[in-house]
C-alpha positions as CSV (number, residue, x, y, z in Angstrom):
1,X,-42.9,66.1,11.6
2,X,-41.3,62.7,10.9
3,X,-39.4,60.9,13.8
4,X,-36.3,59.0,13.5
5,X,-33.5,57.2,15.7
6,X,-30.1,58.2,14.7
7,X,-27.0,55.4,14.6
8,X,-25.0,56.9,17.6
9,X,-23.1,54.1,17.2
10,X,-19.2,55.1,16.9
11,X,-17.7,54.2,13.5
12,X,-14.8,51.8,15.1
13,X,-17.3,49.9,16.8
14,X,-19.4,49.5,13.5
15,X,-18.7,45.5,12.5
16,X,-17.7,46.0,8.8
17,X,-19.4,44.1,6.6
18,X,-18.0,40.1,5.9
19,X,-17.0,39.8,2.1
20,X,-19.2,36.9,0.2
21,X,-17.9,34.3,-1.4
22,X,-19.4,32.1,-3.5
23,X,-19.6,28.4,-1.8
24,X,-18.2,26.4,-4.9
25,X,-17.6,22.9,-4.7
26,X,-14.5,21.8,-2.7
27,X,-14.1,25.4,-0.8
28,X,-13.1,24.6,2.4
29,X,-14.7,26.3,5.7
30,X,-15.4,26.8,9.1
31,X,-18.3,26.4,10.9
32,X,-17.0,28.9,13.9
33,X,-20.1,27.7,16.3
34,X,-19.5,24.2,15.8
35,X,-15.8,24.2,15.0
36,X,-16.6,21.8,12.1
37,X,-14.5,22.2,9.1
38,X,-15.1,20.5,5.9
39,X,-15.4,21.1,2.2
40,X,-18.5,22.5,0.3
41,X,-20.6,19.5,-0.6
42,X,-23.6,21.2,-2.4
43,X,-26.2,24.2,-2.3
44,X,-29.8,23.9,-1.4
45,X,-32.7,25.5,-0.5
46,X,-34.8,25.1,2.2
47,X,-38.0,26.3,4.0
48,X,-35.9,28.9,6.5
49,X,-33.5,29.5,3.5
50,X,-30.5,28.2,1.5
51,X,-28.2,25.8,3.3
52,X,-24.6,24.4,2.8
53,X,-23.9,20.5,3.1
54,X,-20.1,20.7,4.3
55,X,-17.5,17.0,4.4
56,X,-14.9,17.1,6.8
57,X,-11.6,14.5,6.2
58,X,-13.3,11.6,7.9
59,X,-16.1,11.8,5.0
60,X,-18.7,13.1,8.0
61,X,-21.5,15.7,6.6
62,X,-23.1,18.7,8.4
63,X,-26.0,21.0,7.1
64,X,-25.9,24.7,7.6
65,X,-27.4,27.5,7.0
66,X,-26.2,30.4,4.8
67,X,-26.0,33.1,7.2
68,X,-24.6,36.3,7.0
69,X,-20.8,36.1,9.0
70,X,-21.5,32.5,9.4
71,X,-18.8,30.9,8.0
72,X,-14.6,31.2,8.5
73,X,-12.5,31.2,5.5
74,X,-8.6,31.0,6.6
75,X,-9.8,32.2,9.9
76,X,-11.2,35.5,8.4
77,X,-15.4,35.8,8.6
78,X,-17.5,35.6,5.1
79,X,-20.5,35.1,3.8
80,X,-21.3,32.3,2.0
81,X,-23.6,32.9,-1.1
82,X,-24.9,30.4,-4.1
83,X,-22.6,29.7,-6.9
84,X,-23.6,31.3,-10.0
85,X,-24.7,28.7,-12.8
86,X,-22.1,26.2,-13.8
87,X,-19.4,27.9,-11.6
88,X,-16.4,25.5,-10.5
89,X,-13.0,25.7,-8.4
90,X,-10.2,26.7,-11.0
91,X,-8.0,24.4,-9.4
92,X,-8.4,22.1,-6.1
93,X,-8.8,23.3,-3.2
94,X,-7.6,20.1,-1.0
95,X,-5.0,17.7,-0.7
96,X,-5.6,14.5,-1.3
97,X,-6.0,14.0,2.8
98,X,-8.7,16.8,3.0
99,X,-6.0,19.5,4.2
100,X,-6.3,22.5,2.4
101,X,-3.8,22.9,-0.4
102,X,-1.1,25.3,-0.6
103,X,-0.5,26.7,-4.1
104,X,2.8,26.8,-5.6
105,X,3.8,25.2,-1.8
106,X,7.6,23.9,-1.6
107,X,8.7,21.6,0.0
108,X,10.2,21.9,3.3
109,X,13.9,20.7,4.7
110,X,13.2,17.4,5.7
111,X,12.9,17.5,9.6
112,X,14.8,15.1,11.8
113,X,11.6,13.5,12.7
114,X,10.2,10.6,10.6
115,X,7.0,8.1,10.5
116,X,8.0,4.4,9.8
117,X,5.2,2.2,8.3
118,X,5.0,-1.4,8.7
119,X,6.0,-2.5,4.8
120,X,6.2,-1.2,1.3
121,X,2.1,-0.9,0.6
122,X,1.8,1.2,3.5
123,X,4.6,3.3,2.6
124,X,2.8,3.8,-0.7
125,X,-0.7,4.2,0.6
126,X,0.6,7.0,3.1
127,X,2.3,9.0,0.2
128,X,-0.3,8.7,-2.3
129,X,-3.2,10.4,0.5
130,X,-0.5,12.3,2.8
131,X,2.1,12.9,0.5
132,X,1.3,16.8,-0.4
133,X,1.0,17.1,3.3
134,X,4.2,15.5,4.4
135,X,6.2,17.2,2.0
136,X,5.0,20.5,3.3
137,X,5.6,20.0,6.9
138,X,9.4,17.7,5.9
139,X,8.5,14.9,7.2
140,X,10.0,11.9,5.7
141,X,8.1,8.3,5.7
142,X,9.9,5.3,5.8
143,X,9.4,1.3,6.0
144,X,9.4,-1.4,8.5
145,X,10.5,-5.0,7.3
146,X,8.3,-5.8,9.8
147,X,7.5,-5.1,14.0
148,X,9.6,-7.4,14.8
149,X,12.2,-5.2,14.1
150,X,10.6,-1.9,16.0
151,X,12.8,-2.2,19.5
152,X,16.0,-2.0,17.4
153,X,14.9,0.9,15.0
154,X,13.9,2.8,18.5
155,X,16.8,2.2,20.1
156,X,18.9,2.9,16.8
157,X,17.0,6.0,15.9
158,X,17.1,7.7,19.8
159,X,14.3,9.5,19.8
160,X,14.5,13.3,21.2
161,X,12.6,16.5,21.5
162,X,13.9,17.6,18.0
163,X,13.6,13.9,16.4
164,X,10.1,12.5,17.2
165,X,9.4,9.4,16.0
166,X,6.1,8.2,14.9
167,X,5.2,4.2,13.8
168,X,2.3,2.8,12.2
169,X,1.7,-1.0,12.6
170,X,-0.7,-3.2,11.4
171,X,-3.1,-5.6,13.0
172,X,-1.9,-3.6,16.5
173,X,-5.3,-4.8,18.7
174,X,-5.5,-6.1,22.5
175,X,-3.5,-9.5,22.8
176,X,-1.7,-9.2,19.6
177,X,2.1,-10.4,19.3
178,X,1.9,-6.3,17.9
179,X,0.7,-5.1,21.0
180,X,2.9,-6.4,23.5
181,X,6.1,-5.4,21.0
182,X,4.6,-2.0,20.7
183,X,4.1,-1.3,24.8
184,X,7.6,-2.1,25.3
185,X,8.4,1.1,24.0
186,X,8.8,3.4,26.7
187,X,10.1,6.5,25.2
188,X,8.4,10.0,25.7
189,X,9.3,11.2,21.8
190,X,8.6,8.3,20.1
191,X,5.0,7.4,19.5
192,X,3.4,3.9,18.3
193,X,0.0,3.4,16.9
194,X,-1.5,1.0,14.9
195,X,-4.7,0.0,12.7
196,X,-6.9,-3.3,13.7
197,X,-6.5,-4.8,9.9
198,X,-4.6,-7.6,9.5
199,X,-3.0,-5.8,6.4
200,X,-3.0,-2.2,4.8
201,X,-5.3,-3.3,1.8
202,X,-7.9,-4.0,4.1
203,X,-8.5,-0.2,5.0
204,X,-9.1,0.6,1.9
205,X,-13.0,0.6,1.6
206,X,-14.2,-2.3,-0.3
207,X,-16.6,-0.4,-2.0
208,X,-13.7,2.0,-3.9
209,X,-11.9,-1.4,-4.9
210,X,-15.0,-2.4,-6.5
211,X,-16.0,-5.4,-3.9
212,X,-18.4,-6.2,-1.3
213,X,-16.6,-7.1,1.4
214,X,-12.2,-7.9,2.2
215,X,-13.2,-12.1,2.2
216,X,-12.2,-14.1,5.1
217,X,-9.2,-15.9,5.2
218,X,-8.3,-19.1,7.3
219,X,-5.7,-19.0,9.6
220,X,-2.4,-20.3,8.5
221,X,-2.8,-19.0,4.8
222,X,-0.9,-15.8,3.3
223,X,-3.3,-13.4,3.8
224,X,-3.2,-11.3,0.5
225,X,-2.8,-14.7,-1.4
226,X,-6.0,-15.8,0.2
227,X,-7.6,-12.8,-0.6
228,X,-6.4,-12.9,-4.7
229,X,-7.9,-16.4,-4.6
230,X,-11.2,-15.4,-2.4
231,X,-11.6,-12.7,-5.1
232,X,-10.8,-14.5,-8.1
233,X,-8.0,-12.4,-8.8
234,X,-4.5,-13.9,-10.1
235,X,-2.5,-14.5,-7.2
236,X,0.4,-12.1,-7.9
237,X,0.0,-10.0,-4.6
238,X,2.0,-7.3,-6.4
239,X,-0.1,-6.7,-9.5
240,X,-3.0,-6.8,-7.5
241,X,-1.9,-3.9,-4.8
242,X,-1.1,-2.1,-7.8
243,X,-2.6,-2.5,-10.6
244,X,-6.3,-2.9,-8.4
245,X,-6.4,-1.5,-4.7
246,X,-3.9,1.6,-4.6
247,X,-5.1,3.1,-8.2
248,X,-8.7,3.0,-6.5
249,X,-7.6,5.0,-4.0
250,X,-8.2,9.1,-4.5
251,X,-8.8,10.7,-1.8
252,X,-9.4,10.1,1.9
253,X,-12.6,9.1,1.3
254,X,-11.6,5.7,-0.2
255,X,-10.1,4.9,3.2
256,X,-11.4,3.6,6.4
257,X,-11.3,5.7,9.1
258,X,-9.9,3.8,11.8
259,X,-6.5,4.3,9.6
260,X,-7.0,8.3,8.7
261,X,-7.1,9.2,12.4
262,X,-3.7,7.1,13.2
263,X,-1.8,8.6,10.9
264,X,-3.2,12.3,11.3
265,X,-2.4,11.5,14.9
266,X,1.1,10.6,14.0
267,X,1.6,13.4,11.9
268,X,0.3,15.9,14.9
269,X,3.2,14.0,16.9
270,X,5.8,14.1,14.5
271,X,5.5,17.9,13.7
272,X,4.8,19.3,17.5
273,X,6.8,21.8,18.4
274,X,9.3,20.6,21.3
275,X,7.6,21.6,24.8
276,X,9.4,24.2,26.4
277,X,11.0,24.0,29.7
């Protein structure tokens, strides 16, 4: 007579099964153990089984392993599998920031809020990574003439729990003629943080511009005029930005990370809901 043990488990306490889906280049996931998100890198196999290399926005890698339920996919639980042969994303799964993209998305009322960016490059550098993102969440970026001018815009643009304002300023390190402007503001809704590059081109990697390294330039020199000569480039600072730093620029992975987490932050800040109470 043949023994058996019988499931006596109920069927609402039965975990249903996770759906697979096939890990595809670009499919963005989470790692719920971790809490690390990223996009699908590639495939492998290993000794203990197939793995997953997943990217997050600041370009950083993780290896997993393809477990059954191990993965989050907009906060549901899958199963990751291998792609079939030659199988690729139909369209892209991520914003040019890394965020996940929203099909078909409109964009929303612009909110009272806004991000000010110290000149016209930045301006342009933060659309062309964030701007998908931004026009999601309404948030509108505008420009600077310079920090010089941040106490007035502050006091002009009275700051509130409905009207955050966010400002990104260059070269903002201990010391800095930025620094002491930027500590004067005092205001609970208005947030200022900056990059330590004495100008936007230089967070652009070097590498995605084709260089080896931004050059040095001596004190008392135009800084992207230097840099044009250093380079060998012709010394229209316009063309250059243009027509050879901001075209290299795809993704956030052409940019240095010391700017990507100031502006996520000022995003967060800008879009918060107002704290109750």
């Amino acid at each position: 007579m043949r023994s058996y043990q019988p499931d006596l488990t109920p069927p609402w306490k039965k975990r249903n099964p996770a759906p697979e889906v096939e890990a595809v280049a670009d499919l963005v996931v989470e790692e719920p153990a971790s809490g690390f998100c990223g996009a699908v890198i590639r495939c492998e196999k290993s000794a203990e089984g197939p793995v997953v290399t997943l990217e997050d926005r600041f370009g950083k890698h993780r290896v997993f392993p393809m477990v059954e339920r191990g993965f989050l996919l907009e906060g549901r639980p899958v199963t990751l599998v291998r792609p079939k042969a030659g199988q690729a994303p139909a369209t892209p799964s991520r914003t040019a920031s890394g965020s996940v993209a929203v099909p078909g998305a409109r964009a929303r009322v612009a909110r009272a809020g806004r991000i000010y960016v110290e000149g016209r490059h930045d301006a342009e550098l933060v659309e062309r990574v964030w701007g998908d993102d931004l026009r999601v969440e309404g948030v509108v970026v505008e420009y600077l003439e310079g920090v010089d001018d941040l106490p007035a815009l502050v006091d002009a643009f009275a700051p509130g729990p409905d009207a955050r304002l966010g400002v990104l300023v260059d070269h903002l390190v201990p010391g800095s003629k930025e620094s002491r402007i930027a500590a004067a503001v005092s205001s609970p809704h208005a947030l200022v943080v900056g990059h330590p590059y004495i100008d936007i081109w230089q967070a652009v990697k070097p590498a995605s511009v084709g260089i080896d390294a931004w050059p040095d330039v001596p004190r008392g020199q135009d800084w992207k005029t230097g840099t044009c000569r250093a380079l060998g480039w012709p010394t229209d600072t316009g063309a250059a930005w243009h027509r050879r730093i901001l075209p290299a620029v795809r993704s956030y992975k052409d940019l240095e990370p010391a700017l990507l987490g100031r502006v996520e932050e000022l995003i967060d800040f800008v879009t918060a809901p107002p704290e109750a109470g």
